[in-house]
C-alpha positions in Angstrom: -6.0 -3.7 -22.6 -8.2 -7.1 -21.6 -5.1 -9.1 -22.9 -2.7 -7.6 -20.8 -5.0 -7.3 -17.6 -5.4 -11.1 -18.2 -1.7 -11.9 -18.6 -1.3 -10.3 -15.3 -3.7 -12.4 -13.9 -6.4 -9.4 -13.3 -10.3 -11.2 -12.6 -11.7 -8.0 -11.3 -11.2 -4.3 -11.3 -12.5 -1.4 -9.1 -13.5 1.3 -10.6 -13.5 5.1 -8.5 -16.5 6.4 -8.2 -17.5 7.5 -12.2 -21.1 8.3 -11.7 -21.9 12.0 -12.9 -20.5 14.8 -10.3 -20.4 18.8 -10.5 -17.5 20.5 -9.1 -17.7 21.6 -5.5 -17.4 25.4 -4.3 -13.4 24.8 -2.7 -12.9 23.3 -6.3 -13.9 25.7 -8.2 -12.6 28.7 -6.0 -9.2 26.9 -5.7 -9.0 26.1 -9.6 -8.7 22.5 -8.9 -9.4 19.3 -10.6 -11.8 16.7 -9.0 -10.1 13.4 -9.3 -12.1 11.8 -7.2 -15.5 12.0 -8.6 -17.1 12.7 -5.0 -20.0 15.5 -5.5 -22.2 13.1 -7.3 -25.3 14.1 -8.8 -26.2 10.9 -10.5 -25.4 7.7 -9.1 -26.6 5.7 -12.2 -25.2 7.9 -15.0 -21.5 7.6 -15.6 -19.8 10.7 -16.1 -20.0 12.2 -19.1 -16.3 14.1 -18.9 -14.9 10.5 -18.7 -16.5 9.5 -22.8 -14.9 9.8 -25.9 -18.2 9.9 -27.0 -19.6 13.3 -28.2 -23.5 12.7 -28.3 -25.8 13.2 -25.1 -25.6 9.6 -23.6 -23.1 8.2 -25.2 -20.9 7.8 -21.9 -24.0 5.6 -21.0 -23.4 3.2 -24.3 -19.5 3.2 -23.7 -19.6 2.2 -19.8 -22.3 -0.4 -20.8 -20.0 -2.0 -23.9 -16.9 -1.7 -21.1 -19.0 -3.5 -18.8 -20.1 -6.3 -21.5 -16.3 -6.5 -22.2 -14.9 -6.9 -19.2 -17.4 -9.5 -18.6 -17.1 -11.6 -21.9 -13.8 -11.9 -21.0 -14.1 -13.1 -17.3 -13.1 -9.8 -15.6 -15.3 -8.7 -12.8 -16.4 -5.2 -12.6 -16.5 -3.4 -8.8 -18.0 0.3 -8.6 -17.0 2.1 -5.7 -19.9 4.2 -4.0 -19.5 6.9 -1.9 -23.1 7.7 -1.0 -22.3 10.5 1.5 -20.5 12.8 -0.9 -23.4 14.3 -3.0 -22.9 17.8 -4.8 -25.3 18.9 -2.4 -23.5 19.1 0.1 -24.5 20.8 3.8 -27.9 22.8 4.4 -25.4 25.8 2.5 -25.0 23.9 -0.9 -27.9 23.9 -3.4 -30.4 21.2 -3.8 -29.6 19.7 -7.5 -31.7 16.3 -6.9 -31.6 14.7 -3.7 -32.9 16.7 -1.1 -35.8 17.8 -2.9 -36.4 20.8 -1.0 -35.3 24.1 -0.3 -36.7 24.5 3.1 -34.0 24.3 5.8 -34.9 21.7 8.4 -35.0 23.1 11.6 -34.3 20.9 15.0 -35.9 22.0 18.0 
């Protein structure tokens, strides 16, 4: 793959958002697949359904050899964030890791 991306001239690619996500409610209600990784619950662990590999973490040693890889050979790589989409959600979603409370916040 680095020797064709090369031979088209390719110094950087841009990779979707591929930290660890859950599936959102409309998702899962709907029976539908979330191909944009938005619902993150882990903005430094890459997703674990993207890995060949089948041992806990080894989606952590594959995106770290891609990485390495891409790099020896002069490629660039770009991680699109979407900070805003967290599998949190609104007040109504559960708290997984980022809001660290269940207490609604009340304005007043």
């Amino acid at each position: 793959m680095i020797e064709y991306l090369l031979g088209l001239g390719v110094t950087a690619v841009e990779l979707m958002p591929v930290h660890q996500f859950v599936f959102g409610h409309i998702e899962m209600e709907r029976d539908l697949p979330n191909y944009w990784g938005y619902n993150t619950i882990g903005y430094f662990a890459p997703h674990n359904g993207y890995s060949a590999a089948a041992d806990d973490g080894g989606q952590v040693r594959e995106f770290k050899t891609m990485v390495k890889t891409l790099h020896a050979a002069g490629i660039e790589v770009l991680i699109d964030v979407v900070f805003n989409h967290t599998g949190e959600g609104s007040e109504l979603g559960p708290t997984l890791c980022f809001r660290g409370s269940t207490t609604p916040r009340t304005t007043g």
